[in-house]
C-alpha positions, 0 to 999 in steps of 0.5 A, spaced: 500 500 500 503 506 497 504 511 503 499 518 502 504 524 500 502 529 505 499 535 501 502 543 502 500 546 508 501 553 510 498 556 516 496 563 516 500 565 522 502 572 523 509 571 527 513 566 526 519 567 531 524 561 527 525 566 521 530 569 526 533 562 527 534 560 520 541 561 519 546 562 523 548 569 521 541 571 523 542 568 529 548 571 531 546 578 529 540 578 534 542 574 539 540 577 547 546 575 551 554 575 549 560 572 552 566 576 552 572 575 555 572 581 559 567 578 564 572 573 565 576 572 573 581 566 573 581 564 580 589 561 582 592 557 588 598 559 590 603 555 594 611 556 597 616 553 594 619 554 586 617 550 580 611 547 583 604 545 579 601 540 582 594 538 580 588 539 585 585 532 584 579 534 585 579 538 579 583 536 573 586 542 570 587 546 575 593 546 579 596 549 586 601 554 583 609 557 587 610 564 585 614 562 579 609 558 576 603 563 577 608 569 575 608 564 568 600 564 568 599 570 570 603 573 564 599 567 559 592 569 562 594 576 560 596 576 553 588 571 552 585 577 554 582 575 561 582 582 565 584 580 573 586 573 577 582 572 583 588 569 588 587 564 594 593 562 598 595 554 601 599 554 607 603 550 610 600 547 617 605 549 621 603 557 620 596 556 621 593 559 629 586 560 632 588 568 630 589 566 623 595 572 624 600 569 618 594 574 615 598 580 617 604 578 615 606 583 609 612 578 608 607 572 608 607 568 601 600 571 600 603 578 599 609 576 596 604 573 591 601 579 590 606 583 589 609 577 584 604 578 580 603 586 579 610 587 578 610 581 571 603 584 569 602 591 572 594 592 568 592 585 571 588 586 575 589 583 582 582 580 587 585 578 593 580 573 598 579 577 605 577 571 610 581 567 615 580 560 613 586 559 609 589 561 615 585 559 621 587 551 625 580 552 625 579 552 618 573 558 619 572 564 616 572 568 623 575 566 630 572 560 634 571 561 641 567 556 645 564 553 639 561 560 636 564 564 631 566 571 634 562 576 629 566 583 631 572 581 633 573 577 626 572 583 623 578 587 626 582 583 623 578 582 616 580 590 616 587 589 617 588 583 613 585 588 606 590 594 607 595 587 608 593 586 601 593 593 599 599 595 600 603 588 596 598 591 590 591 588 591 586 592 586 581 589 588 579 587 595 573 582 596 571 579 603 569 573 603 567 571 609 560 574 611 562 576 617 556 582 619 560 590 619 566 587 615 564 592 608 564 598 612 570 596 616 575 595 610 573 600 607 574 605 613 581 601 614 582 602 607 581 610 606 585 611 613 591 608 610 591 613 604 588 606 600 581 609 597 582 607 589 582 600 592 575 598 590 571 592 595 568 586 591 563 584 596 562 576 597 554 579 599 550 573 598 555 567 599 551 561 600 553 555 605 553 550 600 555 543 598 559 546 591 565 549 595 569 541 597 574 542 591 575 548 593 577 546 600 581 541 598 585 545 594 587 550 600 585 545 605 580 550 607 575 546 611 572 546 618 576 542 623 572 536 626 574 536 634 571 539 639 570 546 640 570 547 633 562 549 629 562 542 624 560 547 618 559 554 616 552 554 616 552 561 621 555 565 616 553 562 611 548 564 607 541 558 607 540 555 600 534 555 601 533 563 602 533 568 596 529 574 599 535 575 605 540 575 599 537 583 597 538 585 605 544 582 605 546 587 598 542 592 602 548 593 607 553 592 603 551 598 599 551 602 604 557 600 607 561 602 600 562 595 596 563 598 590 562 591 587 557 585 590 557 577 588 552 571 588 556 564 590 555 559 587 552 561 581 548 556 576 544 554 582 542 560 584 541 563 578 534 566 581 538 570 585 543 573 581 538 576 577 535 579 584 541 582 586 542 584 579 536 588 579 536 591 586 544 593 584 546 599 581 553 597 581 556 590 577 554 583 579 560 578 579 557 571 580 562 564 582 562 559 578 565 554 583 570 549 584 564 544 584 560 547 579 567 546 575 568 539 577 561 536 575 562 540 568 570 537 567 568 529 570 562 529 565 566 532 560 573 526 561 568 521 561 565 523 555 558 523 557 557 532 555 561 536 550 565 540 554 566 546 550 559 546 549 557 545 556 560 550 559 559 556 554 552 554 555 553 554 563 558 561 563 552 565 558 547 562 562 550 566 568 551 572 564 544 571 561 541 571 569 544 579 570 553 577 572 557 582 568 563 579 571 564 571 572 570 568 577 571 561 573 576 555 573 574 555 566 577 562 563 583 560 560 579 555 556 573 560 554 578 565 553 581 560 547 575 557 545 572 565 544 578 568 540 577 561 536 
């Protein structure tokens, strides 16, 4: 029995939205979100010694560097185009107290890294972590005292700590504690020290989130599992579950002078970037963070997603939410696959 050849329909439609899809001339040319490689921040570890790139093997790709070797890819990441590097320091046991004070030591490997970094390339821009865990024996944001994490005492320190930072040649400080007061404090700190062109990114809605575990592991980072010690960080941290909390949260820290506010972690709470980007009248930065990373490079390795594919699409659809600037392990990649 011969098959009935389907007649000529046309239907008389008004509006027809895939004529602006045919080609991909059109639809680049009429496309509502672009992913550039100025909003790109590459985050680094830095770690003593000399000559030393040792993988995170949480996250394939990335690597705890020594000053020499971050100096190395400072300058590669500079000459792709990427505008500024967000630092994070993994220290040896040994210097870490309950006051985190190696965070004060202007001849520490953190600023020493800073300083690296702004001498090879001076119009890098440098974003520097203010918070105590990677100098805490705690592994805590903040100082611990019979089980509680001391708010005001904490934030003292976070002061001193950013113009630490300022003085080794930090652009951009970015508190990333969530410790109560702090944005007004560093910035206080900051102007009374003649640093007043040294802007602040705030860590405005950090949330406390199960993403973070390559992150810590990387710097060794993580809540300390003894007595005394608070098992994680959820009295700081922001509750996934809220979003509303997240405008007060940006509320005070406008107030306080951020001159920048970022949303942590950032494909899972998309709705909450777009918020804050709305209530915003100064940049949203978002991180896209170590698990988020992780999830994207173990599906991609064991070829279960295209990896180029999956991230532009994940990073624009962070941009599409309202970031203007996106802290990513994947910005030297992006910025490849873009000048491509």
């Amino acid at each position: 029995m011969e098959m009935q050849t389907t007649r000529s329909v046309t239907l008389s439609l008004i509006e027809r939205p895939r004529r602006l899809r045919r080609t991909e001339a059109i639809r680049r040319m009429v496309r509502e979100t672009r992913l550039s490689v100025d909003q790109l921040v590459a985050p680094l570890f830095v770690v003593e010694g000399h000559g030393v790139r040792q993988e995170v093997p949480s996250m394939p790709g990335q690597y705890r560097l020594s000053i020499d070797e971050l100096v190395r890819e400072v300058r590669e990441l500079h000459a792709l185009g990427i505008p500024a590097v967000a630092l994070f320091p993994a220290l040896d046991e040994s210097l870490k107290t309950p006051d985190g004070r190696e965070a004060l030591n202007p001849d520490g490997l953190y600023p020493r890294a800073i300083r690296a970094v702004k001498e090879a390339v001076p119009e890098l821009l440098v974003i520097t972590d203010v918070a105590l865990d990677p100098y805490s024996s705690d592994g805590h944001d903040g100082i611990v005292r019979d089980g509680r994490i001391l708010n005001d005492e904490t934030v003292e320190i976070l002061a001193r700590m950013a113009v630490v930072q300022a003085q080794a040649g930090a652009d951009i400080v970015a508190p990333s504690d969530m410790m109560d007061g702090r944005v007004g404090a560093i910035r206080q700190a900051l102007d009374e020290a003649g640093f007043t062109e040294v802007a602040i990114l705030s860590y405005t809605a950090k949330y406390a989130s199960a993403f973070y575990g390559p992150f810590r592991d990387a710097l060794d980072s993580a809540p300390r599992h003894r007595p005394g010690v608070p098992p994680d960080k959820t009295t700081y941290q922001m509750d996934p579950a809220n979003a509303r909390e997240a405008l007060r949260e940006l509320r005070l820290d406008l107030e306080e002078g951020a001159d920048m506010v970022m949303v942590k972690p950032a494909l899972p709470y998309l709705d909450v970037i777009y918020r804050v980007k709305q209530a915003s009248d100064v940049p949203v930065a978002a991180y896209h963070v170590s698990g988020e990373y992780a999830m994207l490079k173990a599906a991609a390795l064991n070829g279960w997603l295209d990896e180029k594919a999956a991230v532009l699409e994940a990073l624009t659809a962070i941009c599409r939410a309202g970031a203007d600037v996106i802290l990513t392990y994947f910005a030297k990649q992006v910025a490849q696959w873009l000048q491509k």
